[in-house]
C-alpha positions as a Markdown table, in Angstrom:
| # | Residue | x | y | z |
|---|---|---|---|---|
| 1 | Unk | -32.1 | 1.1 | -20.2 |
| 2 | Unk | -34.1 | 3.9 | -21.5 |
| 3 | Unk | -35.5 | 6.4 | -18.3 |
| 4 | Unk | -38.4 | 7.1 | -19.6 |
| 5 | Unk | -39.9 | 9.9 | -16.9 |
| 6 | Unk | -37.0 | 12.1 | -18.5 |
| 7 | Unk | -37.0 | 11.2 | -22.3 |
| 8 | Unk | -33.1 | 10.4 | -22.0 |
| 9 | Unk | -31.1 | 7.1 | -22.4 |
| 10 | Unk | -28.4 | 5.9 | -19.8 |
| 11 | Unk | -25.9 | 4.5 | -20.7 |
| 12 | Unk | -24.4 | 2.2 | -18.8 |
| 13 | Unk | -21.0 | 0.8 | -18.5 |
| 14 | Unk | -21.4 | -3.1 | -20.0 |
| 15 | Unk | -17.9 | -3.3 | -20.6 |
| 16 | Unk | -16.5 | -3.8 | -16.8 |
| 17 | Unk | -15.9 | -7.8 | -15.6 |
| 18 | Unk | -16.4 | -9.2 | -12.9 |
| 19 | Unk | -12.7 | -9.4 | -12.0 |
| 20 | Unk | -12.7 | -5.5 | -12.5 |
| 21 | Unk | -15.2 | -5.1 | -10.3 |
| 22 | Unk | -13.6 | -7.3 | -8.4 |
| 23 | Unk | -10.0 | -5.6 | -7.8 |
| 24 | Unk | -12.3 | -2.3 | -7.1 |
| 25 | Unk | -14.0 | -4.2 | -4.1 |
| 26 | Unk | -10.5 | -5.4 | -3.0 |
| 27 | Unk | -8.8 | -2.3 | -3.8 |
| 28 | Unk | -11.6 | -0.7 | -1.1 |
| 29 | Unk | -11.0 | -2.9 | 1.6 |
| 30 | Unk | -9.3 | -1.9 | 4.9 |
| 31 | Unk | -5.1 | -2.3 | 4.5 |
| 32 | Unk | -4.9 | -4.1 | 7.2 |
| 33 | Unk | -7.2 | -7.1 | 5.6 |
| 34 | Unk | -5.5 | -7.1 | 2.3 |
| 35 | Unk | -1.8 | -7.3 | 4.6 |
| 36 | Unk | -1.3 | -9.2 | 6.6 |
| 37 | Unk | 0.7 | -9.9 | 9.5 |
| 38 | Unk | 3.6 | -12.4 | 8.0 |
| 39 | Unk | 3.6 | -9.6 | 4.9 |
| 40 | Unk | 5.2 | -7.3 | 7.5 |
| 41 | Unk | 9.5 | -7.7 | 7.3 |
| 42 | Unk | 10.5 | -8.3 | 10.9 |
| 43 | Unk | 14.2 | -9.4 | 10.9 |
| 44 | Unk | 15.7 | -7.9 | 7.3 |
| 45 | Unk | 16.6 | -4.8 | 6.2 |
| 46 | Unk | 13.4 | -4.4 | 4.8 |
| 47 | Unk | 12.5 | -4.3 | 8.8 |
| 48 | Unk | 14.6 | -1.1 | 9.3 |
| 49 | Unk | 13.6 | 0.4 | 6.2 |
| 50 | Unk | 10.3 | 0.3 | 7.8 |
| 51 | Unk | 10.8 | 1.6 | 11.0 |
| 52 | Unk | 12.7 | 4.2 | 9.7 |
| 53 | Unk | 10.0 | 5.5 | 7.4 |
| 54 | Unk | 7.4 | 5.2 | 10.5 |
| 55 | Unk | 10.4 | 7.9 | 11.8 |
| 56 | Unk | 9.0 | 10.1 | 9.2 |
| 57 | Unk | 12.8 | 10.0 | 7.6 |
| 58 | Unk | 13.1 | 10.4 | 4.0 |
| 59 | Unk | 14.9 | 8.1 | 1.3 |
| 60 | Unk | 18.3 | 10.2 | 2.2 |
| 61 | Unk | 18.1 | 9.9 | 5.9 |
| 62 | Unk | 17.6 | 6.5 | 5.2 |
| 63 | Unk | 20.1 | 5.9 | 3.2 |
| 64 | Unk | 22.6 | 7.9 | 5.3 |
| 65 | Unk | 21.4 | 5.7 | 8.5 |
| 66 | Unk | 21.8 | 2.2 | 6.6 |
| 67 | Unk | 25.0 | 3.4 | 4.6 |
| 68 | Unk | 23.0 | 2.2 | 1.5 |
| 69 | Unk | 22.8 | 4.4 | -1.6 |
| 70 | Unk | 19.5 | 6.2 | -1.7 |
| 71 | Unk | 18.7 | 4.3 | -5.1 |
| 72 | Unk | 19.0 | 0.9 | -3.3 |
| 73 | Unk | 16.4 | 2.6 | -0.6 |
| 74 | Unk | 13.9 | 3.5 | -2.7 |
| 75 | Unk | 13.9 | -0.3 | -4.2 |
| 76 | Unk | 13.6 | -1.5 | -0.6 |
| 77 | Unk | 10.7 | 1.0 | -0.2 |
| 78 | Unk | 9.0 | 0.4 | -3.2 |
| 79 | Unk | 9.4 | -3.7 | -2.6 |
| 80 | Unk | 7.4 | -3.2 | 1.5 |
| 81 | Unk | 4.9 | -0.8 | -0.4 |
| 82 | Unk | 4.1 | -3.9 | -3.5 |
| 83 | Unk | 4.3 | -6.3 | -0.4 |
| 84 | Unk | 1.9 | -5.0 | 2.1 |
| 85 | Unk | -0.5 | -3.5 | -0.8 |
| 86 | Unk | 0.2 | 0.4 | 0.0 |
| 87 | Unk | 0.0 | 3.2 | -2.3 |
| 88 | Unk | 2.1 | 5.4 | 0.0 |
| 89 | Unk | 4.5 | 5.2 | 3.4 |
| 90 | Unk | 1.5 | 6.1 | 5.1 |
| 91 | Unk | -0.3 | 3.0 | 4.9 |
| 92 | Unk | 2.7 | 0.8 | 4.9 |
| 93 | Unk | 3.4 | 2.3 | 8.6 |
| 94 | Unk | 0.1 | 1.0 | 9.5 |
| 95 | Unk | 0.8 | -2.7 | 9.4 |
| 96 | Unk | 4.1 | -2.0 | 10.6 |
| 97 | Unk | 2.2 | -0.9 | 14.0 |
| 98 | Unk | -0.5 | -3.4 | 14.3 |
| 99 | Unk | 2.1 | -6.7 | 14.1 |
| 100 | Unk | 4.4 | -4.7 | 16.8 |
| 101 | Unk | 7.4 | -3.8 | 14.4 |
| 102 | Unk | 7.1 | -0.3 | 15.5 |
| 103 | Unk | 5.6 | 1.4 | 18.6 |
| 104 | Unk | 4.3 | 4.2 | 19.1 |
């Protein structure tokens, strides 16, 4: 729509979809509403995977802890981060403390 006071067009963005603009209102909600409780591994490795990244131990540690190859660690961690919706360790901790898999 032309701005008229100025003498410029806008242009605005008339590509995005609703399902776009959808994913960005999902992707801005809190973690904990996007994962939810049964998300959270309680009785798997995936469990201890998880507490030991709330530990603040990396891939190695984890895999020296769990005699597992760190390869096989970083799957497990990549597979909690796709199933809780986190970007980083950070937020996957989070859920881990809300549902009582890890205290403080």
């Amino acid at each position: 729509m032309p701005d008229l006071r100025s003498g410029t067009v806008r242009r605005t963005n008339t590509t995005s979809s609703a399902s776009s603009r959808a994913s960005r209102i999902r992707s801005a909600e809190p973690l904990t509403a996007r994962a939810s409780a049964r998300n959270v591994p309680t009785k798997t490795t995936s469990a201890e995977v998880l507490r030991l990244i709330a530990k603040g131990r990396s891939s190695p540690e984890i895999a020296a802890d769990l005699v597992l190859s760190a390869q096989t660690v970083k799957t497990y961690v990549g597979r909690i981060l796709a199933k809780l919706g986190s970007r980083d360790r950070a937020q996957a901790i989070v859920p881990a403390y809300e549902t009582g898999l890890v205290s403080p």
